[in-house]
C-alpha positions as YAML, in Angstrom:
chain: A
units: angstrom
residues:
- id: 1
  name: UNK
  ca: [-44.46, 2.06, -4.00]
- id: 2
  name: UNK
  ca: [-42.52, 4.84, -5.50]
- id: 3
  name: UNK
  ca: [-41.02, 4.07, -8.98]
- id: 4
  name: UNK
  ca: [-37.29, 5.59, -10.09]
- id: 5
  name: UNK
  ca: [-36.91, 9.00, -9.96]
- id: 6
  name: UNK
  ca: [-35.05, 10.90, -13.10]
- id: 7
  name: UNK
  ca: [-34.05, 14.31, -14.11]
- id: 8
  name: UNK
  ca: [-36.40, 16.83, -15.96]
- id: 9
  name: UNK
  ca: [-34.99, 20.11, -17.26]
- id: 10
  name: UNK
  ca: [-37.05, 23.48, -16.87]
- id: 11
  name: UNK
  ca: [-35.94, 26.68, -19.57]
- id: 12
  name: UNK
  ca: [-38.24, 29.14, -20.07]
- id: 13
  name: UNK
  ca: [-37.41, 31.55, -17.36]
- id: 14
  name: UNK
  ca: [-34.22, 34.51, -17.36]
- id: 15
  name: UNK
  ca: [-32.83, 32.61, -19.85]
- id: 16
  name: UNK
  ca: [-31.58, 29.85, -17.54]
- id: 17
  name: UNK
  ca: [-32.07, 26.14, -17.35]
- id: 18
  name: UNK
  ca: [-33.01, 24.63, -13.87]
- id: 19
  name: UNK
  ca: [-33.09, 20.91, -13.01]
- id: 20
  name: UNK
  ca: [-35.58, 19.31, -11.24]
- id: 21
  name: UNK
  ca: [-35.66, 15.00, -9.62]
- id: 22
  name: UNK
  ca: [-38.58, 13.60, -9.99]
- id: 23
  name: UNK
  ca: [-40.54, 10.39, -9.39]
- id: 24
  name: UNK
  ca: [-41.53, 8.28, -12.84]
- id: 25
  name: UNK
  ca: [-44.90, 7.78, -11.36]
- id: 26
  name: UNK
  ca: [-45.58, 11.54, -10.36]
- id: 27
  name: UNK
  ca: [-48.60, 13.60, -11.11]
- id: 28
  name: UNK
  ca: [-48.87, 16.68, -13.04]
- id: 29
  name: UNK
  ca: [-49.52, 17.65, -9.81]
- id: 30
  name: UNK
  ca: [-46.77, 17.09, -8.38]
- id: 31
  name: UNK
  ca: [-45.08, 18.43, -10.98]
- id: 32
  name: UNK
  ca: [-46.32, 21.58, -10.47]
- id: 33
  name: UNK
  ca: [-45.13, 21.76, -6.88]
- id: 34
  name: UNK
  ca: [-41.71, 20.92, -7.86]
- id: 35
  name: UNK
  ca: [-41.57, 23.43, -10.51]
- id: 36
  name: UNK
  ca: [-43.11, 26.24, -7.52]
- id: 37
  name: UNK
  ca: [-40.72, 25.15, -5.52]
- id: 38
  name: UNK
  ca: [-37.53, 25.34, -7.98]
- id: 39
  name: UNK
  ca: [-38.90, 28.68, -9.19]
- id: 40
  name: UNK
  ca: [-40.90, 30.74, -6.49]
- id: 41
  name: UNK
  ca: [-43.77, 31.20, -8.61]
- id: 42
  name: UNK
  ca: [-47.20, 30.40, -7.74]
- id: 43
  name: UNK
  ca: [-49.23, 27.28, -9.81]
- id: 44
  name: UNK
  ca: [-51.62, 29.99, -11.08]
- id: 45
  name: UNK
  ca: [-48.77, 32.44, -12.18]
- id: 46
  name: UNK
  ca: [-47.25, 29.94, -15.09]
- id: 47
  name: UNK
  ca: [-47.93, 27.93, -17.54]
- id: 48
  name: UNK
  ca: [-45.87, 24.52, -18.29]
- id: 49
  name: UNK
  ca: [-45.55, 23.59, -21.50]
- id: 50
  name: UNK
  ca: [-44.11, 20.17, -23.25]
- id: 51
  name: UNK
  ca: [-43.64, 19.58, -27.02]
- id: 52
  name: UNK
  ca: [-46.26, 21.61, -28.02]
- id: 53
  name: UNK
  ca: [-48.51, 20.82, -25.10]
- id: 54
  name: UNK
  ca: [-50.01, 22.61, -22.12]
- id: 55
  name: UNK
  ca: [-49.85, 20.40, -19.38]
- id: 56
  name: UNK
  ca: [-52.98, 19.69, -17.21]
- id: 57
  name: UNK
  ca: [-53.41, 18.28, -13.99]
- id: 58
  name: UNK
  ca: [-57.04, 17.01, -14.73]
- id: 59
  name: UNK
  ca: [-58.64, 16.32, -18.13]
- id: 60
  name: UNK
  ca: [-62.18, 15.22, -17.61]
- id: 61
  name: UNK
  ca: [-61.90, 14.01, -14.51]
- id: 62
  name: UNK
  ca: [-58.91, 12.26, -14.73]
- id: 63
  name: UNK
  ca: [-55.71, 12.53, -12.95]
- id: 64
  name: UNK
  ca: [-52.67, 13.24, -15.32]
- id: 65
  name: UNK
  ca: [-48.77, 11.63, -15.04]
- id: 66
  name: UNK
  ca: [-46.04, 12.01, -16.31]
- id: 67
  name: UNK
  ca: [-46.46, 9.04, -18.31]
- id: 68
  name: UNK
  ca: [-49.94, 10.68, -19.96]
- id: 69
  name: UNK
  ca: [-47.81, 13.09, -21.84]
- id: 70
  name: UNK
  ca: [-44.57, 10.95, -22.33]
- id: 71
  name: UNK
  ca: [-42.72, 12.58, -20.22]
- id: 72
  name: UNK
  ca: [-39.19, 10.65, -19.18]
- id: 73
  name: UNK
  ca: [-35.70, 11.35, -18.63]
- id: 74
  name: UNK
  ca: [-34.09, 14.63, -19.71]
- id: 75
  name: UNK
  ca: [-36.96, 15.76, -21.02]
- id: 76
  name: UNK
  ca: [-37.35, 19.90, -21.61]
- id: 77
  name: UNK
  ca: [-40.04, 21.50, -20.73]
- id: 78
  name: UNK
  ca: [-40.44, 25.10, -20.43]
- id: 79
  name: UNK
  ca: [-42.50, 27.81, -18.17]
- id: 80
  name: UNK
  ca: [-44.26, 30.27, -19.10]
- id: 81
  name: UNK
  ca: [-45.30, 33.53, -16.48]
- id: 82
  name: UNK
  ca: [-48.69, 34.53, -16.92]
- id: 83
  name: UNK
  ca: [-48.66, 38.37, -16.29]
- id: 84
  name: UNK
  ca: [-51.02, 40.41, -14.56]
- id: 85
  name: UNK
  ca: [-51.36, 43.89, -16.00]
- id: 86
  name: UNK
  ca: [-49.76, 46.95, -14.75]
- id: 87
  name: UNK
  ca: [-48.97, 49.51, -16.10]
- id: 88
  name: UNK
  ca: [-24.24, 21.19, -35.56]
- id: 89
  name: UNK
  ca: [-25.20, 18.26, -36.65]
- id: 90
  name: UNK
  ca: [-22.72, 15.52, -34.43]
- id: 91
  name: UNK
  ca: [-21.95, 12.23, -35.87]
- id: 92
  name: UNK
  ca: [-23.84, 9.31, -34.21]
- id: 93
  name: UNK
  ca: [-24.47, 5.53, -34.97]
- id: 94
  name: UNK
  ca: [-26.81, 4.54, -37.62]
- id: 95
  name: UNK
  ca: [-30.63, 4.52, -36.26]
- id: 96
  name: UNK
  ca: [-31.80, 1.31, -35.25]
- id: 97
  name: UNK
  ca: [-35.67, 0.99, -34.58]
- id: 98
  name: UNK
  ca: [-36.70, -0.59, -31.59]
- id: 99
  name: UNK
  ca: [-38.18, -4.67, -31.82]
- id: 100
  name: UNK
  ca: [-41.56, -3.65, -31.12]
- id: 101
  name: UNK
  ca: [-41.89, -1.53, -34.09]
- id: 102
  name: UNK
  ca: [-43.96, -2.46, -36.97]
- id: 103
  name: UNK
  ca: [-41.57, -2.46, -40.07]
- id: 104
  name: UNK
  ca: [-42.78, -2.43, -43.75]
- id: 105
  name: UNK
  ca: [-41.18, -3.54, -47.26]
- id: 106
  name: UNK
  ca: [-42.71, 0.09, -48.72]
- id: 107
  name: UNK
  ca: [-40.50, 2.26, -49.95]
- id: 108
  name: UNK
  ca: [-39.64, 5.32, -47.50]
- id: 109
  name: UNK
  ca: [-42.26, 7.90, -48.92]
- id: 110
  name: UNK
  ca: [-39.29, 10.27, -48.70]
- id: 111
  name: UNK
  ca: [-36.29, 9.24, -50.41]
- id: 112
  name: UNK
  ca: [-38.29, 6.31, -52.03]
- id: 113
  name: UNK
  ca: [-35.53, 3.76, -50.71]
- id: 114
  name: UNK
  ca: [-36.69, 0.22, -50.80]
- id: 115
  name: UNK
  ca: [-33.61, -1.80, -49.80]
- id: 116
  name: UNK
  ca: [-34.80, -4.48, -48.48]
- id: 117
  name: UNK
  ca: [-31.94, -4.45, -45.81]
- id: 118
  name: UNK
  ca: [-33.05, -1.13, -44.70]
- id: 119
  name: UNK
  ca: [-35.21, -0.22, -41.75]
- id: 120
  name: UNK
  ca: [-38.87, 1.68, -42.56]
- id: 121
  name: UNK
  ca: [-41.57, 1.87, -39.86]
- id: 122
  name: UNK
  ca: [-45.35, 1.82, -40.79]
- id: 123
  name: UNK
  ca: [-46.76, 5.41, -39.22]
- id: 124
  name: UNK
  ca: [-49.94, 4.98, -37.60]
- id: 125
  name: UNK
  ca: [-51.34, 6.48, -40.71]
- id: 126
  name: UNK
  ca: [-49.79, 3.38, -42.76]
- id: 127
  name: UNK
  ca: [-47.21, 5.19, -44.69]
- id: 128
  name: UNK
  ca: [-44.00, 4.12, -44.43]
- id: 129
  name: UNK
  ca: [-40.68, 6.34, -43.54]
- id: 130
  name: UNK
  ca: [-37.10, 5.28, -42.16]
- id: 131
  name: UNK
  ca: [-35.83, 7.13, -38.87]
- id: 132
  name: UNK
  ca: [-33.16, 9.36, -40.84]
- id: 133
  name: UNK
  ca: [-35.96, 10.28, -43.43]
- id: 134
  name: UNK
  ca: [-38.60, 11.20, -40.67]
- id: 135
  name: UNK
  ca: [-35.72, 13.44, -38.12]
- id: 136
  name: UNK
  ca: [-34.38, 15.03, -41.35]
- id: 137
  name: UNK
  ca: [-38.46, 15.81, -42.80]
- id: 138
  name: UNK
  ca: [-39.59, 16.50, -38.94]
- id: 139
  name: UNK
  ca: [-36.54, 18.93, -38.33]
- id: 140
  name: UNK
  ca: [-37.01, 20.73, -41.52]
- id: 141
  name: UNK
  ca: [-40.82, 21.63, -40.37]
- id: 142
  name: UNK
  ca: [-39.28, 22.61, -37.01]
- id: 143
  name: UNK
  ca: [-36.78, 24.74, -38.59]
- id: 144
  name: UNK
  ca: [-39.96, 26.20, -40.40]
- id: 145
  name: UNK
  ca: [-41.61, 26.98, -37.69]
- id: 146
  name: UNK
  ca: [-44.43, 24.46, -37.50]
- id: 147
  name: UNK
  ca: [-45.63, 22.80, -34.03]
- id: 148
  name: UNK
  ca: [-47.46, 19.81, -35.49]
- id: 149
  name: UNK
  ca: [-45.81, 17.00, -37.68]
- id: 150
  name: UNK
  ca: [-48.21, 16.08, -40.12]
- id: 151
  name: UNK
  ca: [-47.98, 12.94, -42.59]
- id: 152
  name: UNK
  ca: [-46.38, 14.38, -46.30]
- id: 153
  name: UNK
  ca: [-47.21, 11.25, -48.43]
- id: 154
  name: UNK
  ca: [-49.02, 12.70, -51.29]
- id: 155
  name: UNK
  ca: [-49.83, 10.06, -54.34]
- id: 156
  name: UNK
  ca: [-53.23, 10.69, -55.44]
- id: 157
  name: UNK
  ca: [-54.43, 12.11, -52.23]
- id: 158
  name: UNK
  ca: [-52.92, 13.67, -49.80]
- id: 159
  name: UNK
  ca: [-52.45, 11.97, -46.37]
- id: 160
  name: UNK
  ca: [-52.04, 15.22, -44.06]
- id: 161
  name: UNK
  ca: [-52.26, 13.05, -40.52]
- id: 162
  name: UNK
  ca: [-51.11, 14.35, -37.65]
- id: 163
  name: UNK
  ca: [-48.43, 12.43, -35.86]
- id: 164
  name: UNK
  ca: [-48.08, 12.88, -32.23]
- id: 165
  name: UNK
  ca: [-44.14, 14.06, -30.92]
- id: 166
  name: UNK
  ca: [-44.10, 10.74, -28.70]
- id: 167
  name: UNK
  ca: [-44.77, 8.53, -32.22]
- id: 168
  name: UNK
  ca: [-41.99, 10.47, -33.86]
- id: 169
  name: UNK
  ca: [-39.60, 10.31, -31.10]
- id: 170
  name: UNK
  ca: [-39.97, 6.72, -31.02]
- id: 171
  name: UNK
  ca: [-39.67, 6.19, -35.09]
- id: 172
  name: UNK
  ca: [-37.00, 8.29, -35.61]
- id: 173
  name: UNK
  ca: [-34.89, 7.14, -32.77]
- id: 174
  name: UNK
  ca: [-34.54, 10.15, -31.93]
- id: 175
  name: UNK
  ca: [-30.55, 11.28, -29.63]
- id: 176
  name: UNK
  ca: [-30.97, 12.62, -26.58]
- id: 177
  name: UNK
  ca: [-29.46, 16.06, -28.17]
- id: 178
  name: UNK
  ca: [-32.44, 15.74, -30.87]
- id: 179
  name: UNK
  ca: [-34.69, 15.27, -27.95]
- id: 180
  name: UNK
  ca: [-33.84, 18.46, -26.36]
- id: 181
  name: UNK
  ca: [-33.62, 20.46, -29.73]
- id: 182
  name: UNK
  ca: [-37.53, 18.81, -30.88]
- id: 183
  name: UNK
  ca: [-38.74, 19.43, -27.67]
- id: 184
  name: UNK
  ca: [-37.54, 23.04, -27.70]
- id: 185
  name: UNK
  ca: [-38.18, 24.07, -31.07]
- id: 186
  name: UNK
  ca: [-41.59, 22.42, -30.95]
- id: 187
  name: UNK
  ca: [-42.60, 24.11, -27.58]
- id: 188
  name: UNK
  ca: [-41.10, 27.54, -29.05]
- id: 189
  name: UNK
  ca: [-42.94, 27.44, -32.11]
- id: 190
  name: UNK
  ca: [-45.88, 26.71, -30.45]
- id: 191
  name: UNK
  ca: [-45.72, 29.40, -27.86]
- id: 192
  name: UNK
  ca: [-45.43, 31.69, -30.22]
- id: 193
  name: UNK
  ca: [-47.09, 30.88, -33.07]
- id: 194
  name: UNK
  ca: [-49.84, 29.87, -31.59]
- id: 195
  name: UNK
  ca: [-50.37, 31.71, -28.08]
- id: 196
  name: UNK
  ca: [-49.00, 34.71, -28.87]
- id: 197
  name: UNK
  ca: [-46.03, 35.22, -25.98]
- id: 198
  name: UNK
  ca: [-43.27, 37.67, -25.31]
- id: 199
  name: UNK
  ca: [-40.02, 37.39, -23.99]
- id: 200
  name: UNK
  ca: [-39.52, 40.07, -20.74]
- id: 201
  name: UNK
  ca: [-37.24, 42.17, -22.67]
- id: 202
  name: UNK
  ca: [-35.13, 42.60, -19.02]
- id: 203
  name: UNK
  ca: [-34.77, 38.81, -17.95]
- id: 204
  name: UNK
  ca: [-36.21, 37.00, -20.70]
- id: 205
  name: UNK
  ca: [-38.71, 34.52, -19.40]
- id: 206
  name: UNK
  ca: [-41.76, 33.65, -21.64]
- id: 207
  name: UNK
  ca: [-44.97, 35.53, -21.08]
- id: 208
  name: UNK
  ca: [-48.23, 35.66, -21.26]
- id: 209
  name: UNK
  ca: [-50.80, 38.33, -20.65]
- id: 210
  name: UNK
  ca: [-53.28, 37.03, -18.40]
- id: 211
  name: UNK
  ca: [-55.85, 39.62, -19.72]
- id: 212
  name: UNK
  ca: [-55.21, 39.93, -23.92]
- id: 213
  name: UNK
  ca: [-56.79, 43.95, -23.45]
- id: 214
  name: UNK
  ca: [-53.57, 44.41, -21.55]
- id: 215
  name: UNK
  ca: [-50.50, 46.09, -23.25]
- id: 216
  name: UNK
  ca: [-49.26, 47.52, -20.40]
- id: 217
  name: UNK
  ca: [-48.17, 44.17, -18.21]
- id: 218
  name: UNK
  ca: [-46.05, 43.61, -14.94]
- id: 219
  name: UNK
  ca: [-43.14, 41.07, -14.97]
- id: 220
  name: UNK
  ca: [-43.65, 39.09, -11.68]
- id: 221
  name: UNK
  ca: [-40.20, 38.06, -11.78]
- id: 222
  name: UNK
  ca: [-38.04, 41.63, -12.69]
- id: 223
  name: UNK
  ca: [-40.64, 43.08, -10.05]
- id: 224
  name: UNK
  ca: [-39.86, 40.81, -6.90]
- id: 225
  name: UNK
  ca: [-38.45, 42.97, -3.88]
- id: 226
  name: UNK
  ca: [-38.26, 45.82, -5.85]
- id: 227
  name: UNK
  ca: [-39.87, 49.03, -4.47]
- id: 228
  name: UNK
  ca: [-41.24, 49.67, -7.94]
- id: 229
  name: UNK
  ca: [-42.27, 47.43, -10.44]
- id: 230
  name: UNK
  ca: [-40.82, 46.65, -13.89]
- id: 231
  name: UNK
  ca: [-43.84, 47.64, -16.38]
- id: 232
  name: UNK
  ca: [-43.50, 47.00, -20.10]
- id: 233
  name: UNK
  ca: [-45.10, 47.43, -23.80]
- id: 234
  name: UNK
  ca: [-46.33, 43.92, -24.68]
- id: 235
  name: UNK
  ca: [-46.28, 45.30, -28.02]
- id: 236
  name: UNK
  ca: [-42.46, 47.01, -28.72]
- id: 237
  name: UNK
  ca: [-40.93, 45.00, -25.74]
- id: 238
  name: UNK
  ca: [-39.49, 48.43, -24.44]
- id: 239
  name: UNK
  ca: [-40.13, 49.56, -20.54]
- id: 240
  name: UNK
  ca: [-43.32, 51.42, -20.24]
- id: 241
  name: UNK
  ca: [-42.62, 54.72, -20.15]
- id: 242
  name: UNK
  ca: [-46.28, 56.79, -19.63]
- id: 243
  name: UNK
  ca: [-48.69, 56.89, -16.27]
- id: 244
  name: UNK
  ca: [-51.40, 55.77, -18.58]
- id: 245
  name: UNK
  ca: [-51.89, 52.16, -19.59]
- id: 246
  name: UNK
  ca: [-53.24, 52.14, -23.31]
- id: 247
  name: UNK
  ca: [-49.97, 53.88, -25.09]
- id: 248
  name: UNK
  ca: [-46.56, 53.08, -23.60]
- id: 249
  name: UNK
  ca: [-44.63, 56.63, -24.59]
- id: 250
  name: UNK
  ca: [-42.08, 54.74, -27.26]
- id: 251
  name: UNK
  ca: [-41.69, 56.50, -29.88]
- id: 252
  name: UNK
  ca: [-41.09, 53.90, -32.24]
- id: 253
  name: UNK
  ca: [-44.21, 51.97, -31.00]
- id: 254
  name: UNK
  ca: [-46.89, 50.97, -33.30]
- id: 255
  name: UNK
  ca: [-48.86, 49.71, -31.17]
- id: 256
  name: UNK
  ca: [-50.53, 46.52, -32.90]
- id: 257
  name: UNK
  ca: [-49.74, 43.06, -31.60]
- id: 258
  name: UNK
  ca: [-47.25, 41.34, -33.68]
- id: 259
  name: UNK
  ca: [-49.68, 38.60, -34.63]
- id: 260
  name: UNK
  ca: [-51.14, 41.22, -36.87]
- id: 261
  name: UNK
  ca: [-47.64, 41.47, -39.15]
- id: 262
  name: UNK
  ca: [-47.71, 38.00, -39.87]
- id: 263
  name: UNK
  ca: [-51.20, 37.78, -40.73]
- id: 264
  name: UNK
  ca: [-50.28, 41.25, -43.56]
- id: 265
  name: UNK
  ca: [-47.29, 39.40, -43.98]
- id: 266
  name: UNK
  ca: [-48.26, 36.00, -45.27]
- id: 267
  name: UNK
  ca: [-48.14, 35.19, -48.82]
- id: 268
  name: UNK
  ca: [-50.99, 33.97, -50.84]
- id: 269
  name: UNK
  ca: [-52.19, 30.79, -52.26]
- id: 270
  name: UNK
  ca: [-55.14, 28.84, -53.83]
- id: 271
  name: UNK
  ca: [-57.18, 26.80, -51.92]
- id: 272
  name: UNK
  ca: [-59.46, 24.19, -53.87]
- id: 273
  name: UNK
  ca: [-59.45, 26.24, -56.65]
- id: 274
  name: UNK
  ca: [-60.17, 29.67, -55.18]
- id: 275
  name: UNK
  ca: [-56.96, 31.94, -56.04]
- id: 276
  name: UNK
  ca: [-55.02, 34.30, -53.51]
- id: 277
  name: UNK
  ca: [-56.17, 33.62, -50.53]
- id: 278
  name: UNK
  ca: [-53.90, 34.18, -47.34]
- id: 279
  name: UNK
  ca: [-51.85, 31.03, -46.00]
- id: 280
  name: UNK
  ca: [-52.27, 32.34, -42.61]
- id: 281
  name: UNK
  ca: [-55.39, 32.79, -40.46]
- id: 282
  name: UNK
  ca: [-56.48, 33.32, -37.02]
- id: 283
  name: UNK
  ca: [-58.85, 31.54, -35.15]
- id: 284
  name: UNK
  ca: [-61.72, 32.92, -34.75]
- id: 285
  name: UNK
  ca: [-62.32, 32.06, -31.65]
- id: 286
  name: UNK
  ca: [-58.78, 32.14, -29.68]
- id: 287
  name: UNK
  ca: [-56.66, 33.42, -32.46]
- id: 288
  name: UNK
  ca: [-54.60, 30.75, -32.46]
- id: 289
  name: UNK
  ca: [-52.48, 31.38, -36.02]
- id: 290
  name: UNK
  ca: [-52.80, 28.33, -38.39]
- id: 291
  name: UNK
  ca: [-50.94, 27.92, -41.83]
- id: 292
  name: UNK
  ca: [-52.64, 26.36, -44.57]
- id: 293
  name: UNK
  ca: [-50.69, 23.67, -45.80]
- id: 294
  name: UNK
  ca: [-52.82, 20.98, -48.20]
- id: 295
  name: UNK
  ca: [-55.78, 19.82, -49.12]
- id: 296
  name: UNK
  ca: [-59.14, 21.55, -47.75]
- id: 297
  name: UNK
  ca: [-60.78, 24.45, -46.78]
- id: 298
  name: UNK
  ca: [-62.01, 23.24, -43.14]
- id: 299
  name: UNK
  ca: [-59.78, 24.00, -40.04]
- id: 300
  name: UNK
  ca: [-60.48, 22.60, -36.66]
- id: 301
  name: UNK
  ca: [-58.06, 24.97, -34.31]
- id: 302
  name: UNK
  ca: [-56.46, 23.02, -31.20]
- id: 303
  name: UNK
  ca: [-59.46, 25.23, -29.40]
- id: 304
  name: UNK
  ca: [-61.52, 22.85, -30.54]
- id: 305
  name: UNK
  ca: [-63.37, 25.80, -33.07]
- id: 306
  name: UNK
  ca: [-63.92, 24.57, -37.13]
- id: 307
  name: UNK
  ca: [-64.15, 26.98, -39.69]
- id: 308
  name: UNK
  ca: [-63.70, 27.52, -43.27]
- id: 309
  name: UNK
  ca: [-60.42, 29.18, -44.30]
- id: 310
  name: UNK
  ca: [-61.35, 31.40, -47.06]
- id: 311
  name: UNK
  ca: [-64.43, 32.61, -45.89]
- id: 312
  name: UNK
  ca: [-63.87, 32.62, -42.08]
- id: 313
  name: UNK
  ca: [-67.38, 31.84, -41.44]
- id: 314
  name: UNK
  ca: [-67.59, 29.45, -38.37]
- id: 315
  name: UNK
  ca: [-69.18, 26.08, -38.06]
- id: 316
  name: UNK
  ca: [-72.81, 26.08, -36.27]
- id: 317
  name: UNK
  ca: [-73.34, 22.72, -34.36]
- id: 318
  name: UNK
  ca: [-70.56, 21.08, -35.90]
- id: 319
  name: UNK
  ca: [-71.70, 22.03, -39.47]
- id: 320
  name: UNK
  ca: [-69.79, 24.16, -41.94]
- id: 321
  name: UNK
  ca: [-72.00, 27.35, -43.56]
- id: 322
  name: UNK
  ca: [-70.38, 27.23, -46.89]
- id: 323
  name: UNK
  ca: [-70.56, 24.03, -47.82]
- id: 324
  name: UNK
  ca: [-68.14, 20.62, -48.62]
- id: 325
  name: UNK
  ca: [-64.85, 20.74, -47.99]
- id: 326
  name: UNK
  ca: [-64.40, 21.50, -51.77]
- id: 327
  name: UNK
  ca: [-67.21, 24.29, -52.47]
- id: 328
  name: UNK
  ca: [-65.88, 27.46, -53.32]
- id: 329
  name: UNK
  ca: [-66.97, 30.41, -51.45]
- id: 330
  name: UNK
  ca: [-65.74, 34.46, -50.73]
- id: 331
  name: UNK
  ca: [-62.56, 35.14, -49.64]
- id: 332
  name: UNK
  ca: [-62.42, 36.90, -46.05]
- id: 333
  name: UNK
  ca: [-60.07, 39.95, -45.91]
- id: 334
  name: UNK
  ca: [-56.88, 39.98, -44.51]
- id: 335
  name: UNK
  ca: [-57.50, 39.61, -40.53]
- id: 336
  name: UNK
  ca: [-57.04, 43.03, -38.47]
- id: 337
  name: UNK
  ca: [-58.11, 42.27, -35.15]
- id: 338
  name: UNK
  ca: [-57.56, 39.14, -32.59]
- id: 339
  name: UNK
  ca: [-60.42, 37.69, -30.61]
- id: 340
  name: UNK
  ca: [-59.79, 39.20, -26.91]
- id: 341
  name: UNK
  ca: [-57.31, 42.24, -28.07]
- id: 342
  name: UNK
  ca: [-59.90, 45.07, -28.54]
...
């Protein structure tokens, strides 16, 4: 029996926001066809991404829902083309957590309140936070830039667990405008950050090269009943201007992906005990960009790849070439070159 059917907002693509009903108890699936249908494109020429996740209609066999990824009403998601190549704060009520919520007499690890009239929920990682602390702490690592909310508590060791957007959301009681601003700065973030997209720089939908050797790339959308098609530099964003496919004709193109500048960009740091080495790496394997924050040397990318993050040296069957977590080792240079980009 279908359940109640609610409203889901699409942005990603020309810089508009479309609308889409659909049922509670819907499938990824299903999802997908509604967002084909709403948008014209094909399943296999987008990407749809929510709070920092790609969705998938089948993960090991099983069939997703809406419900997998804690997706409900008024939720923002946002598409993402996958190209082919060619050539103020409002005032609100105070935050009241809801009864099921485990609450704790610790003092928020934030503002170290311990009122005993106040509200602090236990995160799943034990430390204990009130809703204002965790959306004020959780929007400043948006506003940052970051795509993962990880656990700050840091009294004798450092805590560093990840907590999951739909654990937040609940725990900070989150408005339905914080909703939509989380959701979008944690999706943007992401897609950028992390995978590397461009905004068409003549509608402005999110992209993504299907083939990373690509520069020159095809917007499916700008190119739709159009006797030519509308080719541009993945690189400088301008229209591509040459009959070849390797340098664009820009002038003022450089021609390196922008992933690179970050990389040059980022500052230095010491990592248990070993001094300047860069806060910002690339996976090795996907290139996936990943800021050091605390703690260790060992990174596990959302690929699923470990590695150390001074040396760069991958881990072989699950085991790390450079020893503990703690063991100093050489400093890899300053990454020039993404996985997939030569």
């Amino acid at each position: 029996m279908p359940g109640n059917k609610f409203q889901i907002f699409l942005k990603g693509l020309e810089s508009k926001t479309h609308t889409i009903e659909i049922d509670e108890d819907a499938s990824i699936d299903d999802l997908f066809d509604d967002v084909s249908r709403v948008t014209g494109l094909k399943k296999d020429e987008m990407r749809v991404v929510y709070a920092a996740k790609q969705l998938q209609s089948d993960v090991n066999g099983t069939t997703m829902t809406l419900k997998d990824y804690g997706i409900g009403k008024h939720a923002t998601l946002f598409v993402l083309l996958r190209l082919p190549g060619g050539w103020d704060s409002e005032e609100h009520e105070p935050k009241v957590l809801d009864d099921d919520v485990e609450l704790t007499n610790d003092p928020d690890m934030i503002t170290l309140d311990d009122d005993p009239d106040s509200q602090r929920a236990k995160m799943p990682c034990g430390h204990a936070i009130g809703p204002e602390s965790l959306t004020a702490l959780c929007r400043s690592l948006l506003d940052a830039g970051r795509y993962e909310f990880r656990c700050p508590y840091n009294k004798k060791t450092y805590c560093g667990q990840q907590w999951e957007y739909i654990t937040v959301r609940k725990l900070a009681v989150l408005t339905e405008k914080e909703q939509e601003y989380f959701e979008t700065k944690l999706s943007d973030n992401y897609l950028r950050k992390a995978m590397g997209i461009q905004d068409c720089p003549k509608c402005g939908s999110f992209c993504e090269r299907r083939d990373t050797k690509n520069i020159r790339v095809t917007c499916i959308l700008c190119s739709k009943g159009k006797r030519l098609s509308y080719d541009f530099c993945w690189y400088c964003l301008r229209p591509w201007l040459s009959s070849g496919s390797r340098e664009c004709g820009n002038p003022m193109c450089d021609g390196k992906d922008p992933r690179l500048k970050i990389l040059k960009k980022a500052c230095n740091k010491e990592i248990v005990g070993v001094k300047n080495c860069p806060s910002v790496r690339a996976c090795p394997k996907c290139g996936c960009l990943i800021e050091h924050e605390r703690a260790c040397k060992h990174m596990t990318c959302r690929c699923g790849q470990k590695f150390c993050f001074i040396c760069l040296k991958v881990a072989v069957s699950g085991s790390y070439q450079c020893g503990t977590y703690n063991t100093k080792c050489e400093i890899a240079p300053i990454q020039e070159e993404l996985p997939g980009c030569s």
